[in-house]
N, C-alpha and C positions, 0 to 999 in steps of 0.2 A: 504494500500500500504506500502510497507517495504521501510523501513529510506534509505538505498541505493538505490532505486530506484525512491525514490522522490528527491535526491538532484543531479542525474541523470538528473530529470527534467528540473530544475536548469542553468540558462546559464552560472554559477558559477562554473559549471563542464566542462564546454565543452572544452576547452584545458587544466584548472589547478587542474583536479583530487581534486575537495573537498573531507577532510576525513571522510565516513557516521559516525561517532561518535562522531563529536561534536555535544553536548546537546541544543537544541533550546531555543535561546532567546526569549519572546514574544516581540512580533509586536505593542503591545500599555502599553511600560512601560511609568508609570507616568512622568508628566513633557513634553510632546507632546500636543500641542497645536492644533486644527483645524485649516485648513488652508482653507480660501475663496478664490474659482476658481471668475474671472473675469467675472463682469456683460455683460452678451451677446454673453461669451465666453463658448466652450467645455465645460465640466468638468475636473481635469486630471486623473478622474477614466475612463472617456469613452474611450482611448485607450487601457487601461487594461480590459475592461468587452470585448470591441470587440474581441480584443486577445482571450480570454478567451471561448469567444461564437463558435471561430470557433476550437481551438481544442477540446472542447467539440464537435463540430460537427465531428471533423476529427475521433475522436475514436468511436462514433456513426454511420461513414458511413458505416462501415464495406467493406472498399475500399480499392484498392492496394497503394501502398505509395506514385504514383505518382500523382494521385486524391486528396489524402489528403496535398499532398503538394500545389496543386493547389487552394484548401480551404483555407491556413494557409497563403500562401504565401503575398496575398492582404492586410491581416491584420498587417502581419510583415512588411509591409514596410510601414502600416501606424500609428503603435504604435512607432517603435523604429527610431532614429534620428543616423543614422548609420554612418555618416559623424562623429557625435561629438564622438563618442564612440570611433572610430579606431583614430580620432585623439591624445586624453586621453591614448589608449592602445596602440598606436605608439611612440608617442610623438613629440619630435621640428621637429623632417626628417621628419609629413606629411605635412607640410607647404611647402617642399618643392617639393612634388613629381608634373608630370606631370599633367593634365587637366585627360589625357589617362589612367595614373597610378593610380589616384585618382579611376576614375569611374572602374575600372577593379579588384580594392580591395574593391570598397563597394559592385559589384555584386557578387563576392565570398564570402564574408562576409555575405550577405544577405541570397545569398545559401547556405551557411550552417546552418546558423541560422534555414530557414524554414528544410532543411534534416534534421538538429538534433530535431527539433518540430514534424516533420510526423514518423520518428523513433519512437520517445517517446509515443506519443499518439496515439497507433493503435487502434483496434477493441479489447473491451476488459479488456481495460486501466481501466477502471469505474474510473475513477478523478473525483473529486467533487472541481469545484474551489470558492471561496469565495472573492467577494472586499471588504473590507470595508473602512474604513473613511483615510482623505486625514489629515495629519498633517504636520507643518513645523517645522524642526529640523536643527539646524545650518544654516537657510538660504534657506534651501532647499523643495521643496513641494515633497511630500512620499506619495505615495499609499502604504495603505497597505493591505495585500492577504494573503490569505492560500491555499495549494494544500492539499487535503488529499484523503479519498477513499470512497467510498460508505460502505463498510463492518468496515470502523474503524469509533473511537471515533471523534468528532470536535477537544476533547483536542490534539488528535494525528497528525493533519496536521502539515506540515511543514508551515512555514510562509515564505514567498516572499515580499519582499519590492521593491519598483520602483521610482528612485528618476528621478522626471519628471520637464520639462523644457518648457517655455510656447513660442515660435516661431512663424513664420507667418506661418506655417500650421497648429497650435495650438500645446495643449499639446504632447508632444513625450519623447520616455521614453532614457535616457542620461546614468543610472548603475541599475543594480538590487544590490541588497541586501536580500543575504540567510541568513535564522533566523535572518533576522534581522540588520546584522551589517555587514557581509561580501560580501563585494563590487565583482561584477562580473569584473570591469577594473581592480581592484587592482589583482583580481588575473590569469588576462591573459596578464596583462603588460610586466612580464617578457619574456612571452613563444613569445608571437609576437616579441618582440625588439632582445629578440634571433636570430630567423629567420630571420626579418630584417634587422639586422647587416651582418647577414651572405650571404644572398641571394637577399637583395634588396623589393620592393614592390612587383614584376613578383613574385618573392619566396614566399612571405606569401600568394599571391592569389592562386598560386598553391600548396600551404597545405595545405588552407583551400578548395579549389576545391576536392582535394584527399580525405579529411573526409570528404566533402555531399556526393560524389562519396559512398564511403563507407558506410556512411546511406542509403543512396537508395537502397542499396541491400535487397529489403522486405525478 
């Protein structure tokens, strides 16, 4: 799979245009520690493999997009903790939005997330996803992952990181991190607090409604 098309992948792209030529960092530089999931608890790879399972499935089904979004959908809302994420990429104004406001930007949020996933992984795709080992770094428990292709080398996957957060519905994933180091909030923070300044909560749900709108068109 070609470098622009896997950081496409990416939920690091999905509003902030990562640039395809930055050079990939690995995913287990020295000085990472393993980090132990809680006795009796999840893992916090298993929100990541489920993910992972079903868009493998979705480009496998050889289905229209809105089948495959119905695959992907179930697992996106049970890997990613989407409340924390729009709060981090909004900032101190979601504390203050409505009960109403709240729930009508995590369901566009949600939806786009699964539209940009059924986009990505159609029939076809051949991704070959990889998890492996869970370290903590600064505080934080990481999965770490690679996307690459069936026709290319291991050494050529991109690497995807998931700094995951352990809650009362267990582990759920709070940022990604492309090659490694670059954070998916840090680089949609601006483009949302943009829009939210401008337009309110109603306004970034109806962005982000506009681009799943726009993925959907198989």
């Amino acid at each position: 799979m070609k470098r622009c098309l896997m950081f496409s992948i990416s939920m690091m792209a999905l509003l902030a245009g990562v640039p395809a030529a930055i050079a990939p960092i690995s995913a287990h530089a020295a000085g990472r520690t393993p980090a132990a999931a809680p006795a009796g608890a999840a893992t916090p790879q298993a929100p990541i493999s489920g993910l992972y399972k079903a868009l493998e499935q979705s480009e496998q089904s050889g289905a229209g997009i809105g089948k495959r979004s119905a695959i992907i959908a179930p697992l996106v809302d049970q890997a990613f903790d989407m409340d924390a994420i729009l709060k981090r990429s909004v900032g101190l104004h979601y504390d203050q939005l409505s009960a109403d406001e709240r729930s009508a930007l995590i369901n566009a949020f949600k939806r786009f997330t699964v539209a940009r996933y059924a986009s990505t992984f159609k029939p076809g795709t051949n991704a070959v996803f990889t998890v492996s080992q869970t370290t903590e770094e600064d505080g934080r428990t990481i999965v770490h992952t690679t996307i690459g292709n069936r026709n290319d080398s291991a050494e050529s996957a991109t690497p995807i990181d998931y700094v995951m957060v352990k809650g009362p519905n267990g582990w759920r994933i709070v940022d990604i991190l492309l090659d490694g180091h670059i954070s998916q909030v840090a680089a949609q923070r601006s483009d949302f607090k943009t829009i939210f300044s401008q337009s309110g909560a109603n306004g970034l749900a109806r962005t982000l409604t506009k681009k799943a709108d726009d993925f959907l068109q198989d």
